[in-house]
C-alpha positions in Angstrom: 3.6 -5.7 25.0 5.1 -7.4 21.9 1.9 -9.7 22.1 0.3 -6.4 21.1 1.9 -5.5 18.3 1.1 -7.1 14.8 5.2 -6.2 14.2 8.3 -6.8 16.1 8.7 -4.3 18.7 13.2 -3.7 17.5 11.6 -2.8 13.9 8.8 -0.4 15.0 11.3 1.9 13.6 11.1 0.8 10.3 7.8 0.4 10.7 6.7 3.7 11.2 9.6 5.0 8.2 7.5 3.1 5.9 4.2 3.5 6.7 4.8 7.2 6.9 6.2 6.8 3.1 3.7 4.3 1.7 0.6 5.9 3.2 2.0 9.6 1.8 2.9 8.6 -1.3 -0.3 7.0 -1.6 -2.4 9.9 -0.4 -0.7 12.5 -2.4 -1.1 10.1 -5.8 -4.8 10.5 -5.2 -5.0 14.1 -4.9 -2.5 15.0 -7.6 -4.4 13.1 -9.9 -7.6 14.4 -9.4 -5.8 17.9 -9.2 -4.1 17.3 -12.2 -7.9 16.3 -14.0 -8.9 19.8 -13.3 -10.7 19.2 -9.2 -9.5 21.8 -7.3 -11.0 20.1 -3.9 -7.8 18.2 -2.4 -5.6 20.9 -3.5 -7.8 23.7 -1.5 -7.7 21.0 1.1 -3.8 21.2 1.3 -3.6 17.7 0.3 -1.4 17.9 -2.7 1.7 17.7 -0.4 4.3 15.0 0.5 4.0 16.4 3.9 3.2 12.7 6.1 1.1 14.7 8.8 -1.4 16.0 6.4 -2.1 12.7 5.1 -1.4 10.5 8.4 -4.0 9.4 10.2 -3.6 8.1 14.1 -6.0 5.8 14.6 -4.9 4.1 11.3 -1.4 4.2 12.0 -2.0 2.5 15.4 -4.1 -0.5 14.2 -2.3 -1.1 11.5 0.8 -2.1 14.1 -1.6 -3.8 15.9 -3.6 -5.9 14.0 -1.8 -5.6 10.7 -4.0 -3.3 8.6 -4.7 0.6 9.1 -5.7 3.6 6.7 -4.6 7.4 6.2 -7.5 9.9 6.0 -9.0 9.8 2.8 -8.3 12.3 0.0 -11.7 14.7 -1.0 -12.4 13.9 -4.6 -15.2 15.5 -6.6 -15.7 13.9 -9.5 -18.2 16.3 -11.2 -15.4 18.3 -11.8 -13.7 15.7 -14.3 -14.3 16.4 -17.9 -14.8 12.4 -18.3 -16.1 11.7 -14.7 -15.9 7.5 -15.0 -12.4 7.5 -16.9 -10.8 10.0 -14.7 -12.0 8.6 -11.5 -10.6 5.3 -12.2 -7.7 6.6 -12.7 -7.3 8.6 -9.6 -8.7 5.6 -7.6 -5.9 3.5 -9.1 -2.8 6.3 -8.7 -3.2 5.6 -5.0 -2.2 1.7 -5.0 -0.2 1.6 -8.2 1.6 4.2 -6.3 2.3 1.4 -3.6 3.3 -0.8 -6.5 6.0 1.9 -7.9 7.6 1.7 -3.9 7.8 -2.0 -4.2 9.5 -2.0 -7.5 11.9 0.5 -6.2 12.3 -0.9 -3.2 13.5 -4.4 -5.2 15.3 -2.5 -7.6 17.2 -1.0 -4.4 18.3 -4.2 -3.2 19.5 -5.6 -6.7 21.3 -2.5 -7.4 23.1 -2.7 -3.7 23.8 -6.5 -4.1 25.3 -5.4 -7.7 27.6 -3.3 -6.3 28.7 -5.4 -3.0 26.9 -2.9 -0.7 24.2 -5.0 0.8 26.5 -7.1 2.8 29.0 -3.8 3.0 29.9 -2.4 7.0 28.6 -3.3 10.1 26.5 -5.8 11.0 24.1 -3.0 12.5 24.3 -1.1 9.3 23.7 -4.1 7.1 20.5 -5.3 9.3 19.3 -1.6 9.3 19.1 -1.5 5.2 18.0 -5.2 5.2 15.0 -4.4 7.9 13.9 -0.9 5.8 13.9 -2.4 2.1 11.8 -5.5 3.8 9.5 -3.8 4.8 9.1 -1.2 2.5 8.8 -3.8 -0.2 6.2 -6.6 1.7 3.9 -3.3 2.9 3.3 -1.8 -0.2 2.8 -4.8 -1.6 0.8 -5.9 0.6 -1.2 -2.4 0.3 -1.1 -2.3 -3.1 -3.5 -5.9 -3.1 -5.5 -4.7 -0.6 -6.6 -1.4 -1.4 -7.7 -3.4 -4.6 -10.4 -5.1 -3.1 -14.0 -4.3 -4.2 -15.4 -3.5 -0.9 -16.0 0.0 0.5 -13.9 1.9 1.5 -11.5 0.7 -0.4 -9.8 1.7 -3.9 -11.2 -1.2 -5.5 -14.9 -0.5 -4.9 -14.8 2.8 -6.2 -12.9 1.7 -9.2 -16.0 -1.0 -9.9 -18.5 2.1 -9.5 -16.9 3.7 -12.3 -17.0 0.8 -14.6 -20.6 -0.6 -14.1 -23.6 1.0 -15.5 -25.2 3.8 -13.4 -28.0 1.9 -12.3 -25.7 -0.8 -10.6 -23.9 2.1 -9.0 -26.8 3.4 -7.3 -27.9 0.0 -5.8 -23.9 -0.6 -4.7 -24.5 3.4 -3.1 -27.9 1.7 -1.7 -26.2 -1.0 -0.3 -22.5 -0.1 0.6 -23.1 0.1 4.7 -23.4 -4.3 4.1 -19.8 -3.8 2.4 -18.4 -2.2 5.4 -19.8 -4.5 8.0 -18.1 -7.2 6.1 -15.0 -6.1 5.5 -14.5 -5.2 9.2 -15.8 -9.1 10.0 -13.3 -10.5 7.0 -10.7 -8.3 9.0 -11.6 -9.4 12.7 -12.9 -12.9 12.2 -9.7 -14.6 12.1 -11.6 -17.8 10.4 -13.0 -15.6 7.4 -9.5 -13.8 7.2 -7.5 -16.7 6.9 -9.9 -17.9 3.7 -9.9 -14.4 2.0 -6.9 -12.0 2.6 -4.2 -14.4 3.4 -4.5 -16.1 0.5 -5.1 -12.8 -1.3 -1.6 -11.7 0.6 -0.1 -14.5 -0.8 -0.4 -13.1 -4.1 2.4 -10.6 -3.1 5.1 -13.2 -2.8 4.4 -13.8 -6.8 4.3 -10.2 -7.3 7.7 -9.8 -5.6 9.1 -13.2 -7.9 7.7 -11.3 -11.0 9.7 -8.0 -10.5 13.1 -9.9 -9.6 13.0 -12.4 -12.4 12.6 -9.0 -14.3 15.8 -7.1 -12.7 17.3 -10.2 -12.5 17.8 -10.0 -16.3 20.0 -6.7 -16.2 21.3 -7.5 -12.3 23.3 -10.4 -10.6 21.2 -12.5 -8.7 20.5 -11.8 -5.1 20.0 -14.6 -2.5 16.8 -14.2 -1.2 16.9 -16.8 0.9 19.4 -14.8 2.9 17.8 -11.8 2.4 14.6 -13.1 3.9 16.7 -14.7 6.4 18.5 -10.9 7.9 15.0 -9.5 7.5 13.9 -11.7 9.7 17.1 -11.6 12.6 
């Protein structure tokens, strides 16, 4: 069964803690944005909410534990209703990962703020694994989202961020021609030869993200020993 499973099957846990916060807290940024911008459509949908099952989908929840990658269902966005269409819509296509972002940083801040005050390594060892496990992988899968739902490729946040900066004629030839940009972002997913030459080096990115943000609390916090850190993550 743990062949399966893209995670360990002792932090499924975790896991599913996470996912349900990242992929909420992503969802919602959407909708709030574009609510907040003056379209009414994910707020009559009932998708301004923190509530997980209005934004969780199945299916994406389950592939993501098994192969590593899944989706929540998409937020309705009607950009007509924007007063500056382009503007606004990159900026509600954006909220969603630099939401994901914002959980990373707080998830790091979390740690050096424990490790400051001697609770990291404070009670049992079940408790201490338990905070190490959570703020791991609350802090590798939104950053890990975050990059990825950056990518220029439909469906993702990134393509629709590009549509709104290029003229309107290159928009309607990317609209012409997004069904190619599906088919190969499923192959870049599946094809474990073109995966290992385009998102795991893109992944990679993440651990530089993650060095940037604890130089930066390192300057108001006592240093934490990652190496450790990384080590209970991984126990």
């Amino acid at each position: 069964m743990s062949n399966l499973l893209w995670y360990p099957i002792r932090d499924l846990p975790f896991i599913f803690l996470v996912i349900m916060i990242a992929f909420t807290v992503h969802e919602f940024a959407h909708a709030y944005s574009a609510y907040k911008f003056g379209d009414r459509t994910a707020y009559e949908a009932g998708r301004v909410t923190l509530n997980p099952r209005v934004h969780l989908d199945i299916l994406g929840t389950i592939l993501l534990l098994i192969g590593g990658f899944g989706w929540a269902k998409p937020v309705p966005v009607n950009r007509g209703r924007f007063k500056r269409p382009r503007l606004m819509g990159i900026i509600v296509s954006a909220a969603g990962p630099v939401s994901n972002l914002l959980i990373a940083a707080l998830g790091i801040l979390a740690v050096y703020v424990l490790n400051d005050a001697g609770l990291l390594d404070a009670g049992s060892v079940g408790a201490h694994k338990a905070i190490v496990h959570f703020l791991y992988y609350l802090i590798t899968i939104n950053l890990v989202l975050f990059v990825f739902n950056l990518i220029p490729i439909p469906p993702l946040d990134g393509y629709r961020i590009i549509q709104d900066l290029v003229p309107l004629s290159v928009r309607y030839k990317m609209d012409q021609n997004a069904h190619w940009g599906i088919v190969i972002f499923l192959m870049i997913l599946f094809i474990p030869q073109l995966r290992e030459v385009t998102l795991d080096p893109l992944f990679a990115r993440t651990a530089n993200i993650w060095g940037g943000l604890g130089d930066f609390y390192g300057l108001f916090f006592r240093p934490v020993d990652w190496g450790q850190f990384f080590l209970d993550a991984a126990m």
